[in-house]
GUNUVEX-236613 format. One record per residue: residue number from 0; residue in three letters; x, y, z of N, C-alpha, C, CB in turn. Coordinates in steps of 0.1 Angstrom, whole numbers. Glycine has a CB too. Example, Ala and Ser with C-alpha at 12.3 -4.5 7.8 and 13.67 -1.06 7.14 Angstrom:
(0, 'ALA', (132, -57, 78), (123, -45, 78), (132, -33, 78), (113, -45, 90)),
(1, 'SER', (128, -22, 71), (137, -11, 71), (129, 0, 79), (141, -6, 57)),
END
This chain:
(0, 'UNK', (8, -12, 0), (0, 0, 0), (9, 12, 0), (-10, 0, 12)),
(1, 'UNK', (11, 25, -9), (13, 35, -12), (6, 44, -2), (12, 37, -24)),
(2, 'UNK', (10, 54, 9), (7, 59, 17), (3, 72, 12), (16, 57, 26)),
(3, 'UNK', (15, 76, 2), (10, 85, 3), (2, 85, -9), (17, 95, 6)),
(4, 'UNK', (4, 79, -20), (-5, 79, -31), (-22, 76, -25), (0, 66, -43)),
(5, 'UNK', (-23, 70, -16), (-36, 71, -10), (-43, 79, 0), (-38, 62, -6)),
(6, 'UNK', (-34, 89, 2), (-36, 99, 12), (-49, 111, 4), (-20, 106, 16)),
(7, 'UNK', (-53, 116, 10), (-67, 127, 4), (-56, 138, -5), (-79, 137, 20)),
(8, 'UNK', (-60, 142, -11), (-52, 150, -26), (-52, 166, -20), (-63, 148, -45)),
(9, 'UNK', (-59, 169, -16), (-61, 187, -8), (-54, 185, 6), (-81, 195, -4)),
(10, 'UNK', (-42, 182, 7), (-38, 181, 20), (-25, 189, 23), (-37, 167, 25)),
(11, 'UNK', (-23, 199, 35), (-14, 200, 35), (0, 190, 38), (-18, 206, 40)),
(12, 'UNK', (10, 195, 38), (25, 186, 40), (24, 181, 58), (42, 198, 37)),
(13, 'UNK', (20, 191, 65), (17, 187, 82), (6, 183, 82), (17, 198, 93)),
(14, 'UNK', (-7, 181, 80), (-15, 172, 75), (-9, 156, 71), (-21, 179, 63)),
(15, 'UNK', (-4, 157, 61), (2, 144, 54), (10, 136, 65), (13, 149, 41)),
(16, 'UNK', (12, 145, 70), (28, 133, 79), (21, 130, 92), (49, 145, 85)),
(17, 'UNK', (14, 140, 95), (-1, 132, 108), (-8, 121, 104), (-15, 143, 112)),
(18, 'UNK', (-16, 123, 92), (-23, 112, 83), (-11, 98, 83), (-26, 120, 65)),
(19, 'UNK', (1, 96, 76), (9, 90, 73), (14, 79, 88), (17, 100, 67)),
(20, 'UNK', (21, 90, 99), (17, 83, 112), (12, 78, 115), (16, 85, 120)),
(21, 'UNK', (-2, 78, 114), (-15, 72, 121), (-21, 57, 113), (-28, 85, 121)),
(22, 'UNK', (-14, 61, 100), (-19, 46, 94), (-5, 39, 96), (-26, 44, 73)),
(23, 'UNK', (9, 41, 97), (19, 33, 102), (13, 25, 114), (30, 41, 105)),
(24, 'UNK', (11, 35, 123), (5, 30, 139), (-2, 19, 139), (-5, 40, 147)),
(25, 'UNK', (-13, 24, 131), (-24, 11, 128), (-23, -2, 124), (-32, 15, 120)),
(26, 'UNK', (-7, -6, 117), (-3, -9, 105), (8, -16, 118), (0, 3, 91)),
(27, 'UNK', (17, -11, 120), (28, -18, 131), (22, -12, 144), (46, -12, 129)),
(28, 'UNK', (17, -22, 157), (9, -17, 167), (23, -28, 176), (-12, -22, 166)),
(29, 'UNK', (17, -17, 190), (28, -25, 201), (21, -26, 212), (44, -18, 206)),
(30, 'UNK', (21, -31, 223), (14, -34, 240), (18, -22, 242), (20, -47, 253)),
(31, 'UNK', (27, -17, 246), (28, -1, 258), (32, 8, 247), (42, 1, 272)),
(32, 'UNK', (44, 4, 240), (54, 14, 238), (60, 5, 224), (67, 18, 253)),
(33, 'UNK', (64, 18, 220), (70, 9, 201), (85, 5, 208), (72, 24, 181)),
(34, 'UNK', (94, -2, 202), (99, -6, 200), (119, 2, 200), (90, -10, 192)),
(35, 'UNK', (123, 5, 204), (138, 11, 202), (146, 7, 199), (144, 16, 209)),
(36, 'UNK', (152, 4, 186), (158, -10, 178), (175, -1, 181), (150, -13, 156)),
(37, 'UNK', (181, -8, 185), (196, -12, 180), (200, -6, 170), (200, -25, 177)),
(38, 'UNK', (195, -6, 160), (201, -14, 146), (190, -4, 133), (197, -38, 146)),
(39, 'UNK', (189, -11, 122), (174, -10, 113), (166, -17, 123), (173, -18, 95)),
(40, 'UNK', (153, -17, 119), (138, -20, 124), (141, -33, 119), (124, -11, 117)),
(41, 'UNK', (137, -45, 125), (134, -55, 120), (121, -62, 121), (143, -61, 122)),
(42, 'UNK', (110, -54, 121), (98, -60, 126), (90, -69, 117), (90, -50, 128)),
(43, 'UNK', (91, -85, 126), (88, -98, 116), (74, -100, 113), (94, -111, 124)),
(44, 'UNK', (67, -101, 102), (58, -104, 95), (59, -118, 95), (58, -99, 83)),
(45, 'UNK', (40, -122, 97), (40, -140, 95), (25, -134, 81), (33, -155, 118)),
(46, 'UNK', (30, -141, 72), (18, -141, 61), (13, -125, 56), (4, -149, 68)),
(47, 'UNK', (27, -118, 56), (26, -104, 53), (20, -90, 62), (18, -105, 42)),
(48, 'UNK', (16, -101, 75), (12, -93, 84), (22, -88, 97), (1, -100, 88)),
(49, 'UNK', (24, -75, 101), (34, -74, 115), (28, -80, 124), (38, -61, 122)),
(50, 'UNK', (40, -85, 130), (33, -91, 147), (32, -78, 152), (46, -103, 159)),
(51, 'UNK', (24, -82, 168), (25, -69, 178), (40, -69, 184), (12, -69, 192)),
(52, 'UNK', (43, -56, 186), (55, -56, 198), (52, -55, 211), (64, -45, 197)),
(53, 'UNK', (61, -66, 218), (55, -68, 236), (66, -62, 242), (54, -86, 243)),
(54, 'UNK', (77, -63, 239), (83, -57, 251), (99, -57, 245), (80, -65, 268)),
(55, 'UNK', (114, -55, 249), (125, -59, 247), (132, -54, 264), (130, -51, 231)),
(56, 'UNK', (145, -65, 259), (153, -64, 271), (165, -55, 274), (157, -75, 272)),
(57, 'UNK', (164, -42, 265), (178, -33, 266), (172, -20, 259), (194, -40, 257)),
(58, 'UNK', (181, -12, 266), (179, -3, 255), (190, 5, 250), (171, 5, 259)),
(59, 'UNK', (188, 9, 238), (201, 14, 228), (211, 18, 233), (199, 24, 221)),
(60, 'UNK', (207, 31, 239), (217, 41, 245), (221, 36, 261), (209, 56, 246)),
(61, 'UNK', (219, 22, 265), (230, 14, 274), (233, 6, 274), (230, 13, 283)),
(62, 'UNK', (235, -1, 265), (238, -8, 256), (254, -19, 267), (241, 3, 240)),
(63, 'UNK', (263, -6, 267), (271, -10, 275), (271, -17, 286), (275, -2, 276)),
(64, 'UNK', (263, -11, 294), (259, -20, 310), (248, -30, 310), (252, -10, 321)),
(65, 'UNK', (247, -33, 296), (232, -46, 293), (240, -58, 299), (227, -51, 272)),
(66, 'UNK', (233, -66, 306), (238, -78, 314), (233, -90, 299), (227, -81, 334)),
(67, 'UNK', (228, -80, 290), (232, -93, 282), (236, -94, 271), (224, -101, 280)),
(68, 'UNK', (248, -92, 274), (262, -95, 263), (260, -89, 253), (264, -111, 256)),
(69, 'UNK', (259, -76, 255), (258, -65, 239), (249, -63, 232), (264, -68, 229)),
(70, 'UNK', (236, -75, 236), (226, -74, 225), (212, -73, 230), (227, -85, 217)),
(71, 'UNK', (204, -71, 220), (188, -65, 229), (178, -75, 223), (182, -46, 225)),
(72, 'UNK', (171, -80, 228), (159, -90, 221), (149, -82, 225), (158, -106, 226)),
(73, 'UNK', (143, -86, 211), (128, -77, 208), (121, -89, 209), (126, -67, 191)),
(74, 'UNK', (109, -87, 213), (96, -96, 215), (84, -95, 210), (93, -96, 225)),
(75, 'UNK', (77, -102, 199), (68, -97, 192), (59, -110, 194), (74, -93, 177)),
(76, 'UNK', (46, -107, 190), (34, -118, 194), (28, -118, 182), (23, -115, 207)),
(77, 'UNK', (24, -133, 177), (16, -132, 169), (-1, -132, 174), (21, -143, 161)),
(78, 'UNK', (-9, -125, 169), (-21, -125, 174), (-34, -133, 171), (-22, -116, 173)),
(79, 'UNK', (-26, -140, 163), (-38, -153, 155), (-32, -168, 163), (-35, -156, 132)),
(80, 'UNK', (-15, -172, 163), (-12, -179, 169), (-9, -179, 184), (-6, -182, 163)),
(81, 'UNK', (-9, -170, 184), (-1, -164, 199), (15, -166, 200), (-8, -173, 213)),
(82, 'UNK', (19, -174, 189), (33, -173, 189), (42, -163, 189), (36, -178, 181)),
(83, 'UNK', (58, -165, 199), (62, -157, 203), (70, -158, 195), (63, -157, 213)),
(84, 'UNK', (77, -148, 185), (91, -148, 180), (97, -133, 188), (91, -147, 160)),
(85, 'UNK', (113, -140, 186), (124, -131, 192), (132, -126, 183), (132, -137, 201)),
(86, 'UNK', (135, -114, 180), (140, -109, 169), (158, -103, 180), (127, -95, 161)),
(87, 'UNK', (172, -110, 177), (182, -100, 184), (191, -92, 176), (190, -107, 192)),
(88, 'UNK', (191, -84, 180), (202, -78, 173), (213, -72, 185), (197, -66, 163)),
(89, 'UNK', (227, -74, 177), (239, -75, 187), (250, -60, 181), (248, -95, 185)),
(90, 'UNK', (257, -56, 192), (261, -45, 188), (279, -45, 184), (256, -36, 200)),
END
């Protein structure tokens, strides 16, 4: 889906990027709080669909004092299976 090709045509540019946010949101959804990736985004699709984001164990900017070994696992739920995948990335 083209975001913005489907966006309403009389819109302003601050308009557009509110509009644009709000169908991402809807589109990649998390339990509390999105996600603060390490790295690029790696947010895993099962059948073209994002999982939700549940939670991760580090965060970026302490990366250093993480008790686990440099790297941060992201936690994502599928909502049809309930399956849990773990996405890590290491620094």
């Amino acid at each position: 889906m083209d975001l913005i090709d489907n966006a309403p045509k009389e819109i302003s540019k601050k308009e557009l990027s509110k509009y644009i946010l709000k169908k991402i949101r809807a589109i990649y959804q998390y339990k509390e709080k999105p996600p603060r990736w390490l790295h690029n985004p790696e947010w895993p699709l099962i059948q073209g669909k994002p999982l939700v984001f549940v939670e991760q164990d580090g965060e970026p900017n302490d990366i250093l004092n993480s008790k686990y070994d440099n790297k941060i696992n992201y936690y994502f739920r599928d909502d049809i299976s309930n399956e849990m995948i773990i996405i890590t990335q290491f620094d």
